[in-house]
N, C-alpha and C positions, 0 to 999 in steps of 0.2 A: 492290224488295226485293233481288231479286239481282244486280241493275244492274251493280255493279261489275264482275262475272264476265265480261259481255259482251266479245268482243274490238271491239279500236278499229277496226278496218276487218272490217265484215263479211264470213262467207264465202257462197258459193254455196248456199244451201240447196233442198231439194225440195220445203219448205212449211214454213208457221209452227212445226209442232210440231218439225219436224226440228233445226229452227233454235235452239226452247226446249230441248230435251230435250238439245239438245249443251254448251249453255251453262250449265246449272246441274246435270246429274248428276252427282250426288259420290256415290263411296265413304265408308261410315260409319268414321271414325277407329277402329280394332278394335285396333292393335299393342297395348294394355295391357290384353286382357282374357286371362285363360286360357286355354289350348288345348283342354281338355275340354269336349265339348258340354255335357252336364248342366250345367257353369259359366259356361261362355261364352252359349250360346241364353236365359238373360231375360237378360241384362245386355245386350247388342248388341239387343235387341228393343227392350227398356228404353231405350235410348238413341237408337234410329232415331225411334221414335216421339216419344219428348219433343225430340226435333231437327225433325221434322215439323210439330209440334201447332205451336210455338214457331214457325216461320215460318208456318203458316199464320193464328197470330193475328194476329202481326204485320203480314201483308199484307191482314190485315181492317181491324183498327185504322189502320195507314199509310193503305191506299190504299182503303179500301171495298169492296175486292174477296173478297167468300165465297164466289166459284167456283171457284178455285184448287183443285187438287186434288193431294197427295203419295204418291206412290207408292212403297210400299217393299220393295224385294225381299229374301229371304232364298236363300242361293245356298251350295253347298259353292266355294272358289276353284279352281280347276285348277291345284292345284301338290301338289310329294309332300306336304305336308304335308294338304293338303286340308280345311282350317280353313274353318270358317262365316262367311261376310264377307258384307256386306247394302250396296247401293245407294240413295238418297234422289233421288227425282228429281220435280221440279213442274212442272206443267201446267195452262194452264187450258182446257177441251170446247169446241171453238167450233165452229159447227154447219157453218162449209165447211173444218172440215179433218179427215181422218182421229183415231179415238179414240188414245192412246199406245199402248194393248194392247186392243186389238180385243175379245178372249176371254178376259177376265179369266179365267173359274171353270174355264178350258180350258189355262193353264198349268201344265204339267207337269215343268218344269227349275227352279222354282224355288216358294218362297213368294212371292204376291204380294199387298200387299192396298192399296186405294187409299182414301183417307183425306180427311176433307174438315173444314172448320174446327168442325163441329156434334160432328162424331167427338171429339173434343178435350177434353170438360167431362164431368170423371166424374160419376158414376151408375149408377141400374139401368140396365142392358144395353147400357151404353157401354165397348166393349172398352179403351179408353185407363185406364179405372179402376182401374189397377195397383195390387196391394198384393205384399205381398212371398208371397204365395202364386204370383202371377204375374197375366200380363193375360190376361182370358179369350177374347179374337180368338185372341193365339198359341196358347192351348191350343188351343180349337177348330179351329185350322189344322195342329195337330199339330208345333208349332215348340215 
């Protein structure tokens, strides 16, 4: 799925994930949204997530693979502006290599929620079943 991204001469890494997590972590494209939280927080949620869902069908349908998992943070940027900017980054659990984030329910620096292809198909008490009230994960995460 994200093949392309790969560099052509591999670098040095300190394990599989290291190696995944460097080569496909993107920042969510944000310059076109408003700078007010209350406008900006569902619209960049709204978009991490349907950028998520959307590669992880994909990598279902492509390649067969449903244990792909996207990870998406919500983070204030460290700059004077201090705008809401969110990262998209996939991984798939493999049992001899360390988890991406250890302690999910234990970060503290950011929103983090991690997402998997099932998360994906709205319904009851599937947080991706956004309406324009908003997605019920964000809210319940306080985002």
């Amino acid at each position: 799925m994200l093949a392309e991204l790969r560099p052509e001469t591999p670098g040095s890494y300190l394990d599989r994930l290291a190696e995944e997590t460097t080569v496909n972590g993107r920042g969510m494209t944000d310059y076109d949204l408003p700078a007010a939280p209350h406008e900006r927080t569902p619209l960049l949620v709204r978009r991490c997530l349907a950028y998520a869902c959307a590669c992880l069908r994909e990598a279902r349908e492509e390649f067969g693979d449903g244990r792909v998992k996207a990870y998406v943070s919500l983070s204030f940027a460290d700059t004077e502006e201090g705008l809401l900017t969110s990262d998209v980054t996939f991984c798939t659990p493999l049992p001899d290599v360390r988890p991406y984030i250890a302690d999910l329910e234990h970060v503290t620096d950011a929103a983090v929620v991690e997402v998997s292809v099932e998360d994906c198909f709205p319904g009851p008490g599937r947080w991706f079943g956004c309406s324009s009230a908003g997605c019920a994960g964000g809210e319940a995460a306080g985002v």
